[in-house]
N, C-alpha and C positions, 0 to 999 in steps of 0.2 A: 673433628669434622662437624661445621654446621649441619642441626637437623634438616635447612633448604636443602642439603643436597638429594636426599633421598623424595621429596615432593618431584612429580611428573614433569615434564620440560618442554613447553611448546615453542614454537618458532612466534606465533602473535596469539593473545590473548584478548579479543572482543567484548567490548564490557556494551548489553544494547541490541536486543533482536527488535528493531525494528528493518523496513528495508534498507538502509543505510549500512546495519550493521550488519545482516545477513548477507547483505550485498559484497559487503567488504568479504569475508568469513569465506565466502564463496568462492569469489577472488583469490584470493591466497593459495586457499586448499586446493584451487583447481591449475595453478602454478608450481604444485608443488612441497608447499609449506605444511607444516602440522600448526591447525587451530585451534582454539578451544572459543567457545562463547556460554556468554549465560545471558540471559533477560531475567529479570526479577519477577516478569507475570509471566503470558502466552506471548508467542509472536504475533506483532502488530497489534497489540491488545491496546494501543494508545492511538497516535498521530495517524500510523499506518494504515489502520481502519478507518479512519475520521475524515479521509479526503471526499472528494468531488468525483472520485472511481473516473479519471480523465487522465491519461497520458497525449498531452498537449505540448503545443509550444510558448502557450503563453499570450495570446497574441494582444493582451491591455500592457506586456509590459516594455513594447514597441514603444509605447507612450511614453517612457521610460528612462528608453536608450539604451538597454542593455539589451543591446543584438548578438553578443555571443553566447547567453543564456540563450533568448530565442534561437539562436542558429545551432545551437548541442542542442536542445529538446526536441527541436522540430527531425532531425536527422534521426534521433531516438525514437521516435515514431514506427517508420521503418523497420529499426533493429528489432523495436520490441515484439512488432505484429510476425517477421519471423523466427523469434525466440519460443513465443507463446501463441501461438493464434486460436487457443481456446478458453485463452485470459483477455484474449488484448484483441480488441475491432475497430474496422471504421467508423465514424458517426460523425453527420453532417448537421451542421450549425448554421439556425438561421438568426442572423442579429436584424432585428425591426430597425430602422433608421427613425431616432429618433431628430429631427433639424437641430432645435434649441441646444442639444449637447454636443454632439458632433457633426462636422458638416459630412457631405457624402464625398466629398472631393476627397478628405482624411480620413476616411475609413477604405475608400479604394484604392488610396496609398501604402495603406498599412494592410491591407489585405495582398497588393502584389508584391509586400516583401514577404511576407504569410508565406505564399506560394513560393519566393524560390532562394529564400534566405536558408532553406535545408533541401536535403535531395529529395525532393517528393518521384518516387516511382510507380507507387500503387496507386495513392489519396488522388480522388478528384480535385481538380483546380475550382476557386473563389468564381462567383459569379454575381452580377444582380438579379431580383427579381422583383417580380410583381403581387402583392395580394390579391384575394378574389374573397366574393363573398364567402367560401368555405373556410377559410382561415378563421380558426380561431383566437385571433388577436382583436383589438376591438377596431370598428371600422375607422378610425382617423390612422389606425397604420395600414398604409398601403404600400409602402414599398420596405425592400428589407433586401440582406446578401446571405450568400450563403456559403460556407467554407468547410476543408473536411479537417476534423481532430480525429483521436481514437480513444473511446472508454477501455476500462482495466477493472475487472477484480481484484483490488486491491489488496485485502490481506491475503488474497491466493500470490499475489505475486510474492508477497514475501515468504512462502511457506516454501513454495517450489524453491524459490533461492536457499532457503533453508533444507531442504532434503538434497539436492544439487550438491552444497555442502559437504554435507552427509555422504556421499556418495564419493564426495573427492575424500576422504579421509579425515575432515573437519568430526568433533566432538562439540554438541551443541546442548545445552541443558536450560530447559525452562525452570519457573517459581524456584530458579538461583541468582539471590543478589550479592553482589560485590559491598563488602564491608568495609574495604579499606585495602590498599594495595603501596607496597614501598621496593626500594630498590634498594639490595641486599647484593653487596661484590656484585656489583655490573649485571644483576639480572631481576626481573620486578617478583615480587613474591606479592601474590593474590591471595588476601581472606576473601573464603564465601561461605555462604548461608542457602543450605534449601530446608526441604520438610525433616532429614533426618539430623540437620545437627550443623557443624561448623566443619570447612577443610581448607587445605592450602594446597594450591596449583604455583609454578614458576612458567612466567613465559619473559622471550626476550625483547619483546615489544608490545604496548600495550593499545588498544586503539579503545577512546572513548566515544562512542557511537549512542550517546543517551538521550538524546534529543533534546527534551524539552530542560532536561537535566543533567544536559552538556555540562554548563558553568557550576550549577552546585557539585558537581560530582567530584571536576579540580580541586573545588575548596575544600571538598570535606571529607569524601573518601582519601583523593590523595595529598592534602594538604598543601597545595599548591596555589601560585596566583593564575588565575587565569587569562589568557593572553587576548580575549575578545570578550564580550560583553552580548547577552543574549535578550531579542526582544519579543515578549510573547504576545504571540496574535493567538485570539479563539475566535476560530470557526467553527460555523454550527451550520446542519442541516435539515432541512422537514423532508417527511415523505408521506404522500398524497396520494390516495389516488390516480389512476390515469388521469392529466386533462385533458388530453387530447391522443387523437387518432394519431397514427405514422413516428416512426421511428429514429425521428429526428429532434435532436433538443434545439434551444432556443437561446442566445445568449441576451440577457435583458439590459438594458443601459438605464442607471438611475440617477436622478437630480444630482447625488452628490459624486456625479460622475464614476460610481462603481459599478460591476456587473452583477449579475445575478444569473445563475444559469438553470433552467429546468430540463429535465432528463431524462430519457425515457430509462425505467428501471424495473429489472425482475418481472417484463413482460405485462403486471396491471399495476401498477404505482408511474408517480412520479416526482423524482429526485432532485429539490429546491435547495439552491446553498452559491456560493456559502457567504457569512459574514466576516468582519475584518474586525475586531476591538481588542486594545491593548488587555492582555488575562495579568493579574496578578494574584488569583488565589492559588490553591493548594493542587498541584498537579494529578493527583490522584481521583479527584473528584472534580470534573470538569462535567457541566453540564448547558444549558442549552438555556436563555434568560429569557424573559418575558420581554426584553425589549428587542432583541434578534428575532426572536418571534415573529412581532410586530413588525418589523422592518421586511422581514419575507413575504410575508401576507400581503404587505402595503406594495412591494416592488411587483409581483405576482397580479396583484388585481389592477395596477396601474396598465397592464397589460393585452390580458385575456378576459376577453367578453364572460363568461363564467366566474364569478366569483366565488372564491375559498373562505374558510373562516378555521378557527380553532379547531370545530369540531369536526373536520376533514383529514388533520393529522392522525396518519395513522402511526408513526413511529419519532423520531427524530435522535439526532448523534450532536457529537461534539468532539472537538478535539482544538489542542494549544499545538501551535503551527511554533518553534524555536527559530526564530530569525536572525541574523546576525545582526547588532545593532548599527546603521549607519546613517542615523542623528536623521532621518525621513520626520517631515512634520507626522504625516495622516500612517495609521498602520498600510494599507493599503500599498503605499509607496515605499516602502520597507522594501530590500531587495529579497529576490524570493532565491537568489545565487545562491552557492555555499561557499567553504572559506574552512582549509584544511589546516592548522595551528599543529606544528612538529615543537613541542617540547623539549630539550636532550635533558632529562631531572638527575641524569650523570653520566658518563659518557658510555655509549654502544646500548643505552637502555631509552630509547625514543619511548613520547610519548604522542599519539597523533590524535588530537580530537578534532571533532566532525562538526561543526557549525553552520547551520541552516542544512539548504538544499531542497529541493522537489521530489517527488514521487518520477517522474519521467527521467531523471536524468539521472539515479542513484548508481544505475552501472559504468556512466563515463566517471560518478564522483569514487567510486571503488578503483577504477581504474587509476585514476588519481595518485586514488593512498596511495595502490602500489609503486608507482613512482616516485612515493614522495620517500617512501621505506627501502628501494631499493638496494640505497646503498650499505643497509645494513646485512643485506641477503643477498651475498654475490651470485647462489646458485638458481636464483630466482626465476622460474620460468616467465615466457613471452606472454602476451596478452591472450586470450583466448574467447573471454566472455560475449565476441559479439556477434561471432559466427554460430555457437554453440546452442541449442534448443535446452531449455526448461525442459522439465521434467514432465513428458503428458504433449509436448510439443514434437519430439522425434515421428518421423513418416505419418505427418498431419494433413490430410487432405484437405479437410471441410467440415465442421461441425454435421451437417445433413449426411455427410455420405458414414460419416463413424458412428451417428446414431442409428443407422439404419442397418450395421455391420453389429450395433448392439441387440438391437429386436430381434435380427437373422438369431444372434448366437444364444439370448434368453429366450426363451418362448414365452408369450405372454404375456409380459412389459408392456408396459402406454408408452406410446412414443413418446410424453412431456418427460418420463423418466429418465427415458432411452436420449433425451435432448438436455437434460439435465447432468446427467453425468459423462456427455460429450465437452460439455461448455468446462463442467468442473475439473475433470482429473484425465481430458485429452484421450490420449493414446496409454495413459496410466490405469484405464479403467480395466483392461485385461488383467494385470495384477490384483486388481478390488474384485474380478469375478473369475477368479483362479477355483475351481471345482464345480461352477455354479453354470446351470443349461435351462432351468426354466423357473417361472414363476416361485415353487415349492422350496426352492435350494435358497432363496434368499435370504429365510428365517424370519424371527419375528418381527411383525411390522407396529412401529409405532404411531405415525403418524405421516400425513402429507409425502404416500412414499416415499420414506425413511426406513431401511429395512437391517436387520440384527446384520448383517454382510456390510455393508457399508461403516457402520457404527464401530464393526471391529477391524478393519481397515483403517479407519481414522484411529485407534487408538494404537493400532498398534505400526502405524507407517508416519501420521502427521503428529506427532507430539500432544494430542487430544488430551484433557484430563478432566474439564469439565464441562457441564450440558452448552454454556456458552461457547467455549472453542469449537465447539461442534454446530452448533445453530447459528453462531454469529459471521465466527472468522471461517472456519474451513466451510460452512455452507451456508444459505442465508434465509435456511428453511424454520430460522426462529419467528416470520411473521406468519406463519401456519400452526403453532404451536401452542395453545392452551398449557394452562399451568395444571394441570391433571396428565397432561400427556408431557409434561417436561418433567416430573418428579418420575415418571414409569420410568422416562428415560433417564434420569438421575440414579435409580435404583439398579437399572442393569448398569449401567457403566461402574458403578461403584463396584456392584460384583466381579463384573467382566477384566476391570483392573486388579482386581485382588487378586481372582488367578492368575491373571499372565504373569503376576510376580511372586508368588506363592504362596499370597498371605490366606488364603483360602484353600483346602484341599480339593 
């Protein structure tokens, strides 16, 4: 007897926690299936975190002609604000008319297929309007439309798909990377690697969900040719200060006919992005250049009567967007679709990897797999994902009415607290304040309430393991965070993690 037979035996094996792959992972488990996934960092610790925090439909890729991306995203709108509604809101976009690049005749063409090329139930419908002098754009725009999209916390969206998972019976492990993987008598045998050393998992099918590092992962983990060809766009983001009053972003039209969106964010910032340039460096260290920079700034003040400069940034991101290659001149016009490639590397051992795709449409692209897999899983449960609430989204009323359901049941809490942990963890925040009645029960407080209750909840329910997954990805209280108060917090987590596992007495 091969020593494979005695390694553990899942029905798919996910190589890739970002939302794609959690998405996927999700899917499955929630069908049915036994999963296994690894990511080799945190979840969303790349692309997933990196977006424009926008569940859209797209609406420059109209320009495009790919209306059945726009007509899945825009439907997805919908699904996602009742999956999530304390991830996922409305927010209404006003794009300035500029004449010299678009006439208004095309842009109110392409805004009433906006409006009914998905099923809009809640979103307000496209309008025009008028400037006045209170606007803050500079006085030659005066007139402008307005349309509704929905922002998203974006790495929250894949975590919940990630616990969701979890919850179907899916096995999910971060800082574990796939080293190589082959197929052994008709079933794939996985090397991985985490902090304690090397193991071998067997699954019957393998989905490669790596993103950025979709195509190298064919060549090199599994020694394969790869059946598409990946193009990488980096996009980069600033974040600024508020510029302006109300709660509405702006989509901005620039010379070389691309967008620029600014956004209202985290209540006093505001959220500039993104850029489109072909990335060919090292995907691991992807950062943000001196020339995107400049092109934000330059698109930003071409606009708004207030002028920004360098020294106004208060943070900025980056991220390599994996596109599928379809020979587009400019990145920009790169299709932003996906394109699911089924392998068979021997027969009843598929292999499906995941090329391109969006942040808004990652649940119709999991639904996908599973059709594209099913015929290897006859017992295969029916769809379920679109009905079903995230995690923190089950008997969701209202942000206002649950924070105020949190104040009643803490005593003592600030309502930003109490509106903070409505926004983050929903109807999950019961769970986070399981013994907990007033101020005192919270524990220690670190910073920008942040308190010892929270801290051990994320470690010990979201896959937490360092001060980043905690300030970045599961909450975004790393811009209130001095490095004196992030090593305090370094030093209890390290603790706090040693017990739960009992490397401490």
């Amino acid at each position: 007897m091969n020593i494979e037979y005695s390694l553990p035996l899942y029905d798919i094996a996910v190589i890739g926690g970002g939302i794609n792959g959690v998405g996927i992972a999700n899917d499955a488990a929630g069908r049915g299936l036994s999963v296994f996934l690894c990511e080799k960092d945190d979840f969303a610790n790349h692309t997933s975190s990196a977006s424009s925090k926008l569940i859209h439909g797209g609406l420059r890729y109209l320009e495009h002609y790919e209306f059945r991306l726009v007509h899945e995203a825009l439907a997805e709108r919908e699904v996602l604000m009742r999956k999530a509604p304390h991830i996922v809101w409305p927010l209404r976009f006003i794009m300035p008319h500029r004449p010299h690049l678009r006439p208004a005749w095309l842009i109110r063409s392409g805004l009433f297929l906006y409006d009914y090329l998905g099923k809009r139930e809640t979103l307000a419908a496209s309008k025009k309007i008028h400037m006045n002098a209170s606007s803050p754009l500079i006085p030659e725009i005066c007139l402008g439309f307005e349309y509704s999209d929905c922002a998203v916390d974006d790495s929250r969206l894949v975590i919940l798909n990630a616990m969701q998972a979890r919850e179907h019976g899916a096995e999910l492990m971060t800082r574990t990377r796939c080293v190589c993987a082959e197929v052994v008598e008709g079933v794939w045998v996985i090397s991985l690697q985490d902090a304690k050393g090397y193991f071998q998992i067997r699954a019957k099918a393998l989905v490669n969900a790596t993103g950025p590092w979709v195509e190298e992962f064919i060549k090199t983990q599994l020694d394969q040719p790869s059946p598409y060809k990946i193009r990488q766009v980096h996009g980069s983001h600033l974040v600024v200060k508020k510029l302006y009053e109300g709660d509405h972003a702006y989509i901005l039209q620039n010379n070389d006919r691309r967008i620029v969106f600014t956004i209202p964010y985290l209540n006093e910032f505001t959220l500039i992005g993104t850029t489109d340039q072909l990335y060919t460096q090292h995907l691991d260290q992807v950062e943000i250049t001196s020339s995107e920079t400049d092109y934000l700034l330059e698109v930003v003040n071409a606009h708004f009567k207030k002028p920004i400069t360098k020294d106004d940034i208060v943070e900025h991101f980056s991220g390599v967007r994996p596109l599928c290659d379809d020979e587009s001149d400019q990145p920009s016009a790169i299709t932003r679709d996906y394109t699911l490639a089924l392998q068979m590397v021997a027969p009843n051992a598929p292999l499906l990897s995941v090329f391109g795709g969006k942040l808004t449409t990652y649940r119709m692209l999991a639904e996908s797999a599973m059709t594209r897999l099913k015929p290897y899983f006859k017992h295969m449960a029916p769809a379920w994902t679109k009905t079903e609430p995230l995690p923190g989204g089950e008997h969701f009323k209202s942000k206002v009415t649950l924070a105020a359901a949190i104040q009643r049941r803490v005593k003592g809490i600030s309502p930003t607290l109490a509106t903070r942990w409505a926004s983050t963890y929903g109807t999950r925040v019961w769970k986070l304040l399981e013994g907990v009645a007033k101020l005192e029960d919270l524990g220690e407080h670190f910073a920008d309430e942040l308190y010892r209750v929270e801290v051990d909840y994320l470690i010990r329910v979201e896959w937490v393991q360092t001060v980043d997954d905690l300030l970045w990805r599961r909450t975004k209280l790393g811009y209130h965070f001095g490095s004196t108060e992030k090593r305090i917090l370094e030093d209890y987590m390290m603790n706090r993690m040693g017990y739960m596992t009992g490397l401490i007495a």
